[in-house]
C-alpha positions as CSV (number, residue, x, y, z in Angstrom):
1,X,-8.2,7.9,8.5
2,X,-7.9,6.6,12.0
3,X,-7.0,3.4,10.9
4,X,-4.2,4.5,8.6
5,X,-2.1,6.3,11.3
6,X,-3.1,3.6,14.1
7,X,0.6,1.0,14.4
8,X,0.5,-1.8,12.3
9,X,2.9,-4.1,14.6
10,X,2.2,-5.3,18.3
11,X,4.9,-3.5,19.2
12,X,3.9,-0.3,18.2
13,X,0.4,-0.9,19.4
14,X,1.8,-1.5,22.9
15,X,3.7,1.4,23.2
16,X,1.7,3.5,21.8
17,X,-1.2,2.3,24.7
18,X,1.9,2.9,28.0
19,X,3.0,6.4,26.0
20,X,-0.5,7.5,25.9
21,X,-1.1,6.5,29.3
22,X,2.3,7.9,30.7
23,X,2.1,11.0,28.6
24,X,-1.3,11.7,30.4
25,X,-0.2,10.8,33.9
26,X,2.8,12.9,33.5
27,X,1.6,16.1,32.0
28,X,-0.8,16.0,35.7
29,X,2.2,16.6,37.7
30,X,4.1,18.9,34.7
31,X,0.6,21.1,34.4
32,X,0.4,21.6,38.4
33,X,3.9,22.3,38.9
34,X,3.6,25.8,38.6
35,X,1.4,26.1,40.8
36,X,2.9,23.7,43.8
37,X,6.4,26.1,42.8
38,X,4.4,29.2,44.6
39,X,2.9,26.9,47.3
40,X,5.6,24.8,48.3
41,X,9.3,26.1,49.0
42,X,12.5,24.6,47.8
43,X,12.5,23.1,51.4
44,X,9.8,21.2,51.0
45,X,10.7,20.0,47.9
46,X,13.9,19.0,49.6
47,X,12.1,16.7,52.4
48,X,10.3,15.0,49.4
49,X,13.4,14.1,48.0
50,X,15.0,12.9,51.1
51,X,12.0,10.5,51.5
52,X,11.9,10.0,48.3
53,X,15.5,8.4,48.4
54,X,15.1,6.4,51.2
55,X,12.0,5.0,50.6
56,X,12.9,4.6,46.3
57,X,16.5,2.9,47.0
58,X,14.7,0.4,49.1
59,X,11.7,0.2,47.6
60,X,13.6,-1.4,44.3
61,X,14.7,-4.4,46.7
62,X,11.9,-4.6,48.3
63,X,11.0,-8.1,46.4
64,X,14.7,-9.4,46.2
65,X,14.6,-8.3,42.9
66,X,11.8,-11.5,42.4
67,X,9.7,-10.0,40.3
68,X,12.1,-9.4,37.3
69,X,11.6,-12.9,36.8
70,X,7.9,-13.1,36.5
71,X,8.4,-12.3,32.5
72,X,10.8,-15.7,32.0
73,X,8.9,-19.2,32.8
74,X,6.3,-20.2,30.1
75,X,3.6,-21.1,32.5
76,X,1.3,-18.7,34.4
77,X,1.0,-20.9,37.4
78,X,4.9,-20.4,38.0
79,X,4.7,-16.7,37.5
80,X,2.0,-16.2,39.7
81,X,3.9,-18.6,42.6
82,X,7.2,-16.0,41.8
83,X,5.0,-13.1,42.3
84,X,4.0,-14.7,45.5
85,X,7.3,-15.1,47.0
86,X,8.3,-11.6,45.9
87,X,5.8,-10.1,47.8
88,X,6.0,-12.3,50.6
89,X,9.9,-11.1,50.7
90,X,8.6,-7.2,50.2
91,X,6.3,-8.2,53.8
92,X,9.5,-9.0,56.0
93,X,11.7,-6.7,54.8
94,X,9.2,-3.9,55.5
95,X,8.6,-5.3,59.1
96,X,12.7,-5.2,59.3
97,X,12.8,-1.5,58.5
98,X,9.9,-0.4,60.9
99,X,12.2,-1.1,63.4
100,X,15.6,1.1,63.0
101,X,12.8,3.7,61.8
102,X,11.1,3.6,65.2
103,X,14.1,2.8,67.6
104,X,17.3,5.2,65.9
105,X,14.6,7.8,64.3
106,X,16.6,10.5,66.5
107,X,20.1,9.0,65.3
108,X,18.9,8.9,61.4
109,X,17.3,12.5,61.2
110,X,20.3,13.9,62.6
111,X,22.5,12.2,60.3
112,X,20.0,13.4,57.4
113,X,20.8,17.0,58.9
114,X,17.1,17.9,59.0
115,X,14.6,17.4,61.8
116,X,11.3,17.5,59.4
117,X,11.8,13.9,57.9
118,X,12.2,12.4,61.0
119,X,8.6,12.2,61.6
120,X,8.3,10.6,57.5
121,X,10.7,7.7,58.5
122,X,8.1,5.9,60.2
123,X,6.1,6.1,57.3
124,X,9.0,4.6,54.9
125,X,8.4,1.0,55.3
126,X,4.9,1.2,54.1
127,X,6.1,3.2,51.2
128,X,8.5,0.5,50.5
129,X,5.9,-2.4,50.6
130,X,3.7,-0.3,48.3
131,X,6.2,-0.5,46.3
132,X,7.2,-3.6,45.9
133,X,3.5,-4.3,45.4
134,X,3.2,-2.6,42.8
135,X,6.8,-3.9,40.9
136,X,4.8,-7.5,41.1
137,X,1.4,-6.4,39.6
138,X,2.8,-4.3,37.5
139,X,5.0,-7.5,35.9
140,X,2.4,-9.8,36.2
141,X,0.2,-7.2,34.0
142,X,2.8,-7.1,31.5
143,X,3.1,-10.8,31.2
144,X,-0.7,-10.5,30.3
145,X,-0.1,-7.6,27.8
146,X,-2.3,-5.8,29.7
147,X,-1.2,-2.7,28.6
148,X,-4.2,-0.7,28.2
149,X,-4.6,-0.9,32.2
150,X,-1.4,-0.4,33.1
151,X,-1.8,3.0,31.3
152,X,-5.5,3.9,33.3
153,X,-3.3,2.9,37.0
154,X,-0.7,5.3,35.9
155,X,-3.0,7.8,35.1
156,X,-4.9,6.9,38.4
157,X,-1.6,7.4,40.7
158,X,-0.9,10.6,39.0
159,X,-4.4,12.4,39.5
160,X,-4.8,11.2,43.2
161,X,-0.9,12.6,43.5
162,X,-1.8,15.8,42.1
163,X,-4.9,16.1,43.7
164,X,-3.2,15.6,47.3
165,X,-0.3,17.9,46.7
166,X,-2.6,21.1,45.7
167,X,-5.4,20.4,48.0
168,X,-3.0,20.0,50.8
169,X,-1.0,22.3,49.4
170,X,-3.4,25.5,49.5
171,X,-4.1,24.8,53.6
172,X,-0.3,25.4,54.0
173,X,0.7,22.0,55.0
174,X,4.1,21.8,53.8
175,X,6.0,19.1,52.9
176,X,3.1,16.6,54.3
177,X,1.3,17.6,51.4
178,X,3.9,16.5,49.2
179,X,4.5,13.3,50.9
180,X,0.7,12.5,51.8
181,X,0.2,12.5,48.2
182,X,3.1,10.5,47.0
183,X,1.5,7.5,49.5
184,X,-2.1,8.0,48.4
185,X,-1.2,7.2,45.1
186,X,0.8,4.1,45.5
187,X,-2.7,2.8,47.2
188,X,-4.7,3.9,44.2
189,X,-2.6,2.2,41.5
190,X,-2.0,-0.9,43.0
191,X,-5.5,-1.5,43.8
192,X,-6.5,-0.9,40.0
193,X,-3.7,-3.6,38.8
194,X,-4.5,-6.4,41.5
195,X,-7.8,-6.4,40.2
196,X,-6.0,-7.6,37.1
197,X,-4.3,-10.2,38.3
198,X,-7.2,-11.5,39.8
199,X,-9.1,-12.8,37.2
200,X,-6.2,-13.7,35.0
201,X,-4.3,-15.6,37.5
202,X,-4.9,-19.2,39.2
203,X,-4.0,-17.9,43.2
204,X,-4.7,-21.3,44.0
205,X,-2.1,-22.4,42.4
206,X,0.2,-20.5,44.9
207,X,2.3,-23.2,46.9
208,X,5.0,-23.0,49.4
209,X,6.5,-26.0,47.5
210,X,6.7,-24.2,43.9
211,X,7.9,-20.7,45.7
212,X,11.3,-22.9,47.1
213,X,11.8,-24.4,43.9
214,X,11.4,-21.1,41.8
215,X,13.4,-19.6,44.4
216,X,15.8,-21.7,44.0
217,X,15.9,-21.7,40.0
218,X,16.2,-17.9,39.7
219,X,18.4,-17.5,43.0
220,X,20.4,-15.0,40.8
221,X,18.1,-12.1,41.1
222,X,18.4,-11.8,44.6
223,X,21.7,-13.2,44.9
224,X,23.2,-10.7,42.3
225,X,20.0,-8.5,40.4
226,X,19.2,-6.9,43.9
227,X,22.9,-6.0,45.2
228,X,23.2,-4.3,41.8
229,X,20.0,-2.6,41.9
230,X,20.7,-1.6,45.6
231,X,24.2,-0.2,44.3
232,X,22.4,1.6,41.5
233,X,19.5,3.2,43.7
234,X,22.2,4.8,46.0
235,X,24.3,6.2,43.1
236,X,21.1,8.0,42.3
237,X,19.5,8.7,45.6
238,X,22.8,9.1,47.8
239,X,23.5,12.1,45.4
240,X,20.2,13.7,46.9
241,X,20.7,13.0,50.3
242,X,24.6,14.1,50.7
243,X,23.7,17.1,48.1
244,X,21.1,17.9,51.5
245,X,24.2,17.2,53.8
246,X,27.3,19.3,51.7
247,X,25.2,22.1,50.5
248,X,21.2,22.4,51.6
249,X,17.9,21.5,51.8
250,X,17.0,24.4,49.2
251,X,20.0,23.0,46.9
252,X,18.3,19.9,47.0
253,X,14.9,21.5,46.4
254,X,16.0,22.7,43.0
255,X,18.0,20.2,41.9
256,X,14.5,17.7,42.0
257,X,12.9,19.9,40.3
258,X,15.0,20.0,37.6
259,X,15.2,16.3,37.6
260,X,11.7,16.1,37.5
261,X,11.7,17.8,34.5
262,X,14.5,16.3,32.7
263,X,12.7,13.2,33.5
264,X,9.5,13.5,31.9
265,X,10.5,12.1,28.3
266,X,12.5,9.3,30.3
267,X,9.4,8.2,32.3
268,X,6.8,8.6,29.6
269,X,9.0,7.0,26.2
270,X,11.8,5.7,27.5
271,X,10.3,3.5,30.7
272,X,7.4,2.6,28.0
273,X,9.5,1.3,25.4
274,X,12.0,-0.4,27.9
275,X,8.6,-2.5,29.0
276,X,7.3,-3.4,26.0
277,X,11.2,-4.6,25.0
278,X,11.4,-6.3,27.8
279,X,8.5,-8.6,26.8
280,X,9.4,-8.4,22.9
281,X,13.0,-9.7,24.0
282,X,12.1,-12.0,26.2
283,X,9.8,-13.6,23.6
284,X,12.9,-13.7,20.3
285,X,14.6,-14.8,23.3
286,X,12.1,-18.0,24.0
287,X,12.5,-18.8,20.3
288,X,15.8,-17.6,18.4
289,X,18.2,-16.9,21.6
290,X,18.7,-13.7,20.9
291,X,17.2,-10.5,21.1
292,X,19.1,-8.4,18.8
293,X,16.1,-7.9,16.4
294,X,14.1,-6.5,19.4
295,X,17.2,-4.8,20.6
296,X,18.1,-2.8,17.0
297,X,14.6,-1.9,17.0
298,X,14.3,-0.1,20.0
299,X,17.7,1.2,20.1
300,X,16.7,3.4,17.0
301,X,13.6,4.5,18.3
302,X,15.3,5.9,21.7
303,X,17.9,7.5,19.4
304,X,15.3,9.7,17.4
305,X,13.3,10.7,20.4
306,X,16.1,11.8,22.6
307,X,18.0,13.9,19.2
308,X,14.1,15.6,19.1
309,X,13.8,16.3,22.8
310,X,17.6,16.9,24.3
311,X,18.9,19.1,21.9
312,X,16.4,21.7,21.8
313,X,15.8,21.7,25.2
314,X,19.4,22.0,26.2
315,X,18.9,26.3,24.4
316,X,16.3,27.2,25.5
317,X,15.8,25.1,29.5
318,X,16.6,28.1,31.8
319,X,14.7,30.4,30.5
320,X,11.9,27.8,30.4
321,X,12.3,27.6,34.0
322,X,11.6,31.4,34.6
323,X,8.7,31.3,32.4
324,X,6.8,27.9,33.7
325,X,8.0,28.2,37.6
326,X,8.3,31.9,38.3
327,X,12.0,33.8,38.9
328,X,13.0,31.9,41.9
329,X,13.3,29.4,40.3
330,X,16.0,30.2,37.8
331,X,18.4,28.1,39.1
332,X,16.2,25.1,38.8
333,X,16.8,25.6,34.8
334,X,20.3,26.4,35.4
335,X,21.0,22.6,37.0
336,X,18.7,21.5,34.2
337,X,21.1,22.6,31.8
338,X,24.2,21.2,32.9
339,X,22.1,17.6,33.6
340,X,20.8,17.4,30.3
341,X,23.8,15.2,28.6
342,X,23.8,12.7,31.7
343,X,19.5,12.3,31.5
344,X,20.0,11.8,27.5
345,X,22.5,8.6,27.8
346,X,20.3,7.6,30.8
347,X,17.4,7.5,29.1
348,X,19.1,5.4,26.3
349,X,21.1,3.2,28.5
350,X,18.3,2.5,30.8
351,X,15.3,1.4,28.5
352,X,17.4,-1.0,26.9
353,X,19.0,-2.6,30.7
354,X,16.2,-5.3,30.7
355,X,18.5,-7.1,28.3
356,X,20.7,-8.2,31.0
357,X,17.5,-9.8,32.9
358,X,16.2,-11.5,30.0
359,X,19.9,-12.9,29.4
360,X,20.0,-13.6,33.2
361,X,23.5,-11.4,33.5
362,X,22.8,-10.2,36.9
363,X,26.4,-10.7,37.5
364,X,27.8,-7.8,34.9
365,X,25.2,-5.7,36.1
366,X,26.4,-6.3,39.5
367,X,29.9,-5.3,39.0
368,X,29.0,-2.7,36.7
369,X,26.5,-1.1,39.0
370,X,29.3,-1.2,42.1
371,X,31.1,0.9,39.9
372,X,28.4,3.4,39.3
373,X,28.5,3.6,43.0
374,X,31.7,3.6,44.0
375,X,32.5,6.9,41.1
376,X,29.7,8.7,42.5
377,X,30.7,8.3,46.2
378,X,33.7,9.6,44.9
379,X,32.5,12.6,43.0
380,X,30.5,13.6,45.6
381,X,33.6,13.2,48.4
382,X,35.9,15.2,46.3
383,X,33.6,17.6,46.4
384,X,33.1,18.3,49.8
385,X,37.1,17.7,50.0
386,X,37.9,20.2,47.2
387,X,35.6,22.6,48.0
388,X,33.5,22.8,44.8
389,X,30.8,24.7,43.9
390,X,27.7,23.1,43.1
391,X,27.5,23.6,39.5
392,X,30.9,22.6,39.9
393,X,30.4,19.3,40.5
394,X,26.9,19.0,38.6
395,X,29.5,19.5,35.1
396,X,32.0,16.9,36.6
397,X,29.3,14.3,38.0
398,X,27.3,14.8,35.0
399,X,30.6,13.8,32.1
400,X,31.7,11.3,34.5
401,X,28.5,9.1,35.1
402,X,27.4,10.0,31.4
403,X,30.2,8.2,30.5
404,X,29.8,5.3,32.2
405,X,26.3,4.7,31.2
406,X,27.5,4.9,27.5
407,X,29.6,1.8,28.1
408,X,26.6,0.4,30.0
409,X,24.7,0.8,26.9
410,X,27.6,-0.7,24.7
411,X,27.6,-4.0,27.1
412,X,23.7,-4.3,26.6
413,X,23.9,-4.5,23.0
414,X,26.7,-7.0,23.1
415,X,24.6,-9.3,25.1
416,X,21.5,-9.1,22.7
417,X,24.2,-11.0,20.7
418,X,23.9,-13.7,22.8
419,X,28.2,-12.0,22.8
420,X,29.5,-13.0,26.5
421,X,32.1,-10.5,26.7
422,X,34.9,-13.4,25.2
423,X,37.4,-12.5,22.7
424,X,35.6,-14.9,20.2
425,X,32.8,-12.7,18.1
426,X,29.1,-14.0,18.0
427,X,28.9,-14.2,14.0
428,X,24.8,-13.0,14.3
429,X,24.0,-9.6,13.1
C-alpha cells in the first residue's frame, strides 16, 4: 500500500523528500511559537527582524550571486571551482562589513532608532558569511540530487533554532535568545551539507585558473543577478526596518510574526518545488531549450496548493491568532489578514523566478527588481508623508506589490518559451 501512494516521477519523489523535510523543520518553530509569544515581547521580536534584515539583504549577495550558477555547466569539476570562488567572494565581503559595523556602530544604531541592535551589528558579518555558505552547499547538494539530506540539515537548523530560542528564552534573555539561536543554526546546517560535498566533489580540482575563467563566463550574475537580488532584499527588508523607524519596534514585532506565519506554506511547498524546478528546468533546458514542460508543471501544482491554503486562511487568520498566540497578539492576525493576497502571488511568482537564472535573464530581473524597489520606497515614503495608519498602508503596499509580482510571474512564463519579450511569438506550446 506504501508503494501505491509513493510518486511515480523523479519529480514528485524529490519534492516530496524537501516537503517532508521542510514540513518538519517548520512545524519546530510553528509548534514553539506559542510559547516564545509569552516569553518574548513584540520588542524583541522587533530586534530579530532588524537583524534579520540586515544580515538577510546581505547575506543574498554575499557570493556575488555565484552560486546560482553552480546548477548550469555539465561538469562537476567546474561547479565545484564556481562554488569556490563564491565562497571566496562571501570571505571578503564579510571582512568589508566588519568594519562600518565596528567603526559607525554608534552612527548605524541611531539611525536604526534603537540602541539594542547595536551590540548585534558586530555579529552581522558572520551571519552573512554563514550564509553565503550555506547558498553554495546547499546548490552544490542540489546538483547531486541530494535531496534526502538537504531535508535532515533543514530539520537540523530548525531544532538547534528552537532549542536556543526557548532555552534562552525561559532565563529571560531577551532578544539574544532569539538571535543566539538564529546563528547557532546556520553553524549546524552547514556543517551537515559540507560533509556532502566532501565526498562527492574533486576539491583538488579547485584552481585559481578555472575560478577566473568561470568568472568570467557567468560575469552576469554578479554583474546583473546580485544588483537585482540586492534591490529585491531591500524591498523586503527595508519595509521592516523603516516600519521600526515610522511607527515602532512593537509594530514591527507583530508584523514578523504574521509574516512568519503567512510564510510557512511558502518556505515548506513553494521554496521546495522552486528547487526541484530549478534543476528539472535546467535539465529540458540542457536538452530541448526550453523549459515550458517543467514550467506548466509546476505552475499548476503552486496554483492548487495556494487555492487550498490562502483562501481558507484568509476567514478564519485573526481569530487563529488569539487562539494559537494568546490576546496580545490579535493584531498579529489582523496584519495577517490584509497580507494574505500579497504572500499568495509571492509564493507563486517566486517558486517559479529560477527560470530567469536558468535562461541567464539577469538583466530583466535586474530592471524588474529596481522597480520593486523603487514602488516600495515609495509606499512606504508616502506613508510617513501622508500620515497613514498602518493598516493603511499594509492594504495599499499589499495591492500594489501584489500586483507587480503578478507581472513578474507573467514574464517568467514567457521566458520558459524560450519568448524574449519581441513582438514575434515563439510558436512552442
Amino acid at each position: 500500500m506504501i508503494k501505491r501512494f509513493k510518486p511515480k516521477s523523479e519529480f514528485n519523489r524529490n519534492v516530496l523528500t524537501l516537503m517532508t523535510g521542510a514540513s518538519v523543520a517548520q512545524a519546530i518553530p510553528i509548534a514553539i511559537s506559542p510559547i516564545l509569544t509569552r516569553i518574548y515581547t513584540p520588542e524583541d521580536f522587533g530586534v530579530l527582524a532588524l537583524f534579520g534584515a540586515i544580515s538577510v539583504t546581505f547575506g543574498s549577495i554575499a557570493n556575488g550571486r555565484y552560486e546560482m550558477a553552480i546548477m548550469l555547466p555539465k561538469e562537476d569539476d567546474d561547479a565545484i571551482n564556481i562554488a569556490a570562488l563564491g565562497l571566496f567572494i562571501a570571505f571578503i565581503f564579510s571582512f568589508v562589513l566588519l568594519i562600518p559595523a565596528v567603526f559607525l556602530n554608534d552612527q548605524i544604531t541611531r539611525l536604526l532608532g534603537n540602541e539594542e541592535v547595536g551590540f548585534w551589528l558586530y555579529f552581522v558579518p558572520f551571519s552573512m558569511f554563514m550564509t553565503g555558505f550555506y547558498n553554495v552547499l546547499n546548490y552544490l547538494n542540489t546538483r547531486q540530487k541530494s535531496y534526502k539530506d538537504i531535508a535532515q540539515a533543514t530539520i537540523y537548523r530548525s531544532l538547534v533554532s528552537a532549542s536556543f530560542q526557548v532555552g534562552l528564552g525561559i532565563l529571560k534573555s531577551g532578544a539574544a535568545g532569539l538571535i543566539s539561536g538564529q546563528l547557532a543554526s546556520q553553524l549546524v546546517a552547514n556543517f551537515r551539507l559540507a560533509r556532502n560535498v566532501q565526498s562527492s566533489y574533486q576539491l583538488q580540482k579547485i584552481t585559481n585558473h578555472k575560478m577566473k575563467k568561470l568568472a568570467f563566463r557567468y560575469k552576469n550574475f554578479p554583474l546583473f543577478s546580485s544588483w537585482g537580488d540586492l534591490a529585491n532584499n531591500l524591498s523586503i527588508h527595508l519595509v521592516n526596518v523603516l516600519v521600526s523607524i515610522f511607527y515602532n519596534i512593537s509594530t514591527l514585532g507583530f508584523l514578523i510574526l504574521a509574516q512568519k506565519v503567512l510564510q510557512f506554506t511558502s518556505i515548506i511547498i513553494g521554496s521546495t518545488l522552486g528547487q526541484v524546478f530549478y534543476q528539472e528546468a535546467t535539465y529540458e533546458k540542457q536538452k530541448t531549450g526550453l523549459a515550458v514542460k517543467s514550467y506548466k508543471s509546476t505552475f499548476k501544482k503552486l496554483i492548487v496548493v495556494s487555492l487550498i491554503s490562502f483562501v481558507p486562511l484568509y476567514f478564519i487568520v485573526e481569530d487563529l491568532f488569539v487562539f494559537v498566540f494568546g490576546e496580545n497578539w490579535r493584531l498579529a492576525g489582523a496584519y495577517a489578514m490584509i497580507l494574505i493576497p500579497l504572500i499568495a502571488v509571492q509564493f507563486i511568482s517566486s517558486a517559479l523566478s529560477g527560470i530567469f537564472n536558468v535562461f541567464e535573464k539577469q538583466k530583466v530581473v535586474l530592471i524588474w527588481q529596481v522597480i520593486l524597489l523603487i514602488n516600495t520606497i515609495g509606499i512606504v515614503s508616502a506613508s510617513k508623508i501622508l500620515g497613514w495608519g498602518f493598516e493603511s498602508f499594509l492594504y495599499i503596499f499589499s495591492g500594489c506589490i501584489g500586483f507587480q509580482y503578478l507581472i513578474y510571474g507573467y514574464m517568467s512564463y514567457r521566458i520558459s518559451m524560450g519568448d524574449r519579450f519581441s513582438s514575434k511569438r515563439n510558436p512552442v506550446d
